[in-house]
C-alpha positions in Angstrom: 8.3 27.9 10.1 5.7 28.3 12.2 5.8 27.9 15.9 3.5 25.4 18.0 3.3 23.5 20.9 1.1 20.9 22.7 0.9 19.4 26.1 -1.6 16.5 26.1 -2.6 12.6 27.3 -1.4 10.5 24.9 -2.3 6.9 24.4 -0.7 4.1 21.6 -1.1 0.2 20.8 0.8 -1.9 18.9 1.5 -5.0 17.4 4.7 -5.7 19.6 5.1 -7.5 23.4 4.4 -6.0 26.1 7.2 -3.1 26.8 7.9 -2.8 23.2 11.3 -3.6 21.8 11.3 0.1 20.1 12.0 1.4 23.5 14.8 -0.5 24.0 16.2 0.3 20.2 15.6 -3.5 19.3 13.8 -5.2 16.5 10.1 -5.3 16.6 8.5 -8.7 18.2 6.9 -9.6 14.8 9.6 -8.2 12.2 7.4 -5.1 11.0 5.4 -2.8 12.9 1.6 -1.5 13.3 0.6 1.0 15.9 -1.8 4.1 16.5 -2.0 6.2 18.8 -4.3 9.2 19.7 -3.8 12.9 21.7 -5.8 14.4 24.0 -5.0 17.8 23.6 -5.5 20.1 26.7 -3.7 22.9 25.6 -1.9 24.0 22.2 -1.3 26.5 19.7 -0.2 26.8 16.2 0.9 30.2 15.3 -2.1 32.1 17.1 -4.6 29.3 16.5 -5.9 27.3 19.7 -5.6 23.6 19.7 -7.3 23.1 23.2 -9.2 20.3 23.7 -9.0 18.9 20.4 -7.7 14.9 19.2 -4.8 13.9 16.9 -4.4 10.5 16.0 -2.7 8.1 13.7 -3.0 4.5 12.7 0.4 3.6 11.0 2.7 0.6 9.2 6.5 -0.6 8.2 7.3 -3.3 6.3 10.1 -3.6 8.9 11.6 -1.5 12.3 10.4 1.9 11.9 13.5 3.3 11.1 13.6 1.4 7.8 11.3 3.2 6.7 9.0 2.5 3.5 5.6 3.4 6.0 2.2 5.0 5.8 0.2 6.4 7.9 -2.9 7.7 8.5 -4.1 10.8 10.3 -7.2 11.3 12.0 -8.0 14.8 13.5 -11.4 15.9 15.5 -14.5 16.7 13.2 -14.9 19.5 15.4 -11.9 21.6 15.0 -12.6 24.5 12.4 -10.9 24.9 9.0 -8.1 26.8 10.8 -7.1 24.1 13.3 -7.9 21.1 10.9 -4.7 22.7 8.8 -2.9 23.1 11.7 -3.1 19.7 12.9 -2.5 18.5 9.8 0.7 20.4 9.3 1.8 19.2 12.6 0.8 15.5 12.5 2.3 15.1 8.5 5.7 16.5 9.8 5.4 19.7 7.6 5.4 21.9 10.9 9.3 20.9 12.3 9.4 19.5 15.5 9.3 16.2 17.4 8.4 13.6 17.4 6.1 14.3 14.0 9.3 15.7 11.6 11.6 12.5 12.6 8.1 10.2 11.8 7.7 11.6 8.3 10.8 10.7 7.0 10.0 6.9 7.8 6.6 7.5 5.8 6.3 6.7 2.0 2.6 6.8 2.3 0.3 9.3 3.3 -3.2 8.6 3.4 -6.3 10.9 3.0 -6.7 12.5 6.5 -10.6 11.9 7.7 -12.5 14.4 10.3 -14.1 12.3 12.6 -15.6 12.4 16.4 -12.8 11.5 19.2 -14.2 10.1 22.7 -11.6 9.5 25.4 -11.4 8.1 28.8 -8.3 9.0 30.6 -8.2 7.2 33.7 -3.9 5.4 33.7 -3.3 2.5 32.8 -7.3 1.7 32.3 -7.8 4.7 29.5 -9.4 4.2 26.5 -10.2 6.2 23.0 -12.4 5.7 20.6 -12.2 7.5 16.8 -14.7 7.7 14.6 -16.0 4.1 13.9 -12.9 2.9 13.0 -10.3 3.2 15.5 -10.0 1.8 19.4 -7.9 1.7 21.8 -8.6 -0.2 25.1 -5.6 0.0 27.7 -5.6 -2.4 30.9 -3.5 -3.1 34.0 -0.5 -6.0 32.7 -1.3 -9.1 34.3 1.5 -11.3 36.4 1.6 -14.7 34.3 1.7 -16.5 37.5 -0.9 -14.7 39.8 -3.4 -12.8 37.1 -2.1 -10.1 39.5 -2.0 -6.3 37.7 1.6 -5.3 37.1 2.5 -1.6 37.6 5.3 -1.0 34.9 6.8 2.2 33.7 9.1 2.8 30.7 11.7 5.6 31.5 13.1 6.8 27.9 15.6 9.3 28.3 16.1 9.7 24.8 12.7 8.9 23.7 11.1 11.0 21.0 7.4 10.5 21.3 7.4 10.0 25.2 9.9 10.1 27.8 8.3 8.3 30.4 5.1 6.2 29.8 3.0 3.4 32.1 3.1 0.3 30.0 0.3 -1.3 29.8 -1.6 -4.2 27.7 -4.2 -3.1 25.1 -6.7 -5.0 25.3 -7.7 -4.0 22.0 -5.8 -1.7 19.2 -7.4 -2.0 16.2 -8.2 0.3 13.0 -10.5 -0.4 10.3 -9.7 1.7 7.0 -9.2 2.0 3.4 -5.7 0.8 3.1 -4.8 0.5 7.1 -6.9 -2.4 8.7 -5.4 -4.6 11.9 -6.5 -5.7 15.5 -3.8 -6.6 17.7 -5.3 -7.4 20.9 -3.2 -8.0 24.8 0.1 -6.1 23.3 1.7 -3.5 23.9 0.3 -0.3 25.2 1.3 3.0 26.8 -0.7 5.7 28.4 2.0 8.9 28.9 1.7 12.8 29.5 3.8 14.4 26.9 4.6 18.0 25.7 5.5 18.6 22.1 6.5 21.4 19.4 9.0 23.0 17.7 
């Protein structure tokens, strides 16, 4: 297998409350789950082939808590990576390349769509970041606002035995939503996360 790693700024939506019952191993809010998330990679390799400053992101579904499994998911990796790095992020995001949290995700996947190669535009800037993919993907992250004061919140999730963070600022996204072939929905003020991670294998 062939060895990789990257250390990037990772941001994800979903269709759950704020916090996320996944992080605390309980059912999701609405019974299934939707989500995406996108990387900002600042530095990587796969087996000699640089991954810096390249995106990775996924829109997914479950008919039920992810573990159940029965999912699909689709990829979405940077129009400008070259051939090389378009198969290597491919490899990595579909599971094929070992290593978490991408080889635990694949087995909960029945469905993998057509990757598409489009343009990434992030704005990393905490709990306020933001990506946008292609013409079809957004994520807008904002400050969680006190019920009782519309004061911001500052919350953190510390997941010792998290797989795709450990330790995250949860946030509210504003907007998560995907418009594809075969993955289309907007979930707008849930649950977000903005985290530094390090992954490979």
């Amino acid at each position: 297998m062939k060895k990789w790693y990257f250390e990037a700024d990772y941001l994800q939506s979903c269709n759950c409350d704020y916090g996320c019952p996944c992080e605390f191993s309980a059912p999701p809010t609405m019974g299934f789950c939707e989500g995406m998330g996108a990387w900002q990679i600042e530095r990587g390799d796969y087996d000699g082939v640089s991954l810096n400053g390249l995106g990775l992101a996924f829109a997914a579904k479950w008919p039920g808590a992810i573990h159940e499994g029965n999912g699909a998911v689709l990829l979405l990796v940077d129009e400008k990576a070259s051939a090389e790095q378009r198969e290597a992020l491919i490899a990595i995001g579909a599971g094929q390349a070992g290593g978490l949290p991408f080889e635990i995700l694949a087995t909960t996947f029945s469905t993998l769509l057509e990757p598409q190669f489009v343009p990434f535009n992030f704005d990393i800037d905490g709990v306020n970041s933001s990506v946008t993919v292609g013409s079809q993907f957004r994520i807008t992250l904002e400050p969680i606002k006190n019920p009782v004061t519309r004061e911001p919140e500052q919350v953190a999730v510390n997941h010792g035995t998290g797989f795709i963070f450990k330790v995250a600022e949860a946030c509210s996204a504003r907007e998560g939503a995907v418009e594809a072939e075969k993955m289309s929905f907007s979930y707008p003020d849930k649950a977000g996360f903005i985290s530094r991670i390090r992954y490979g294998n």
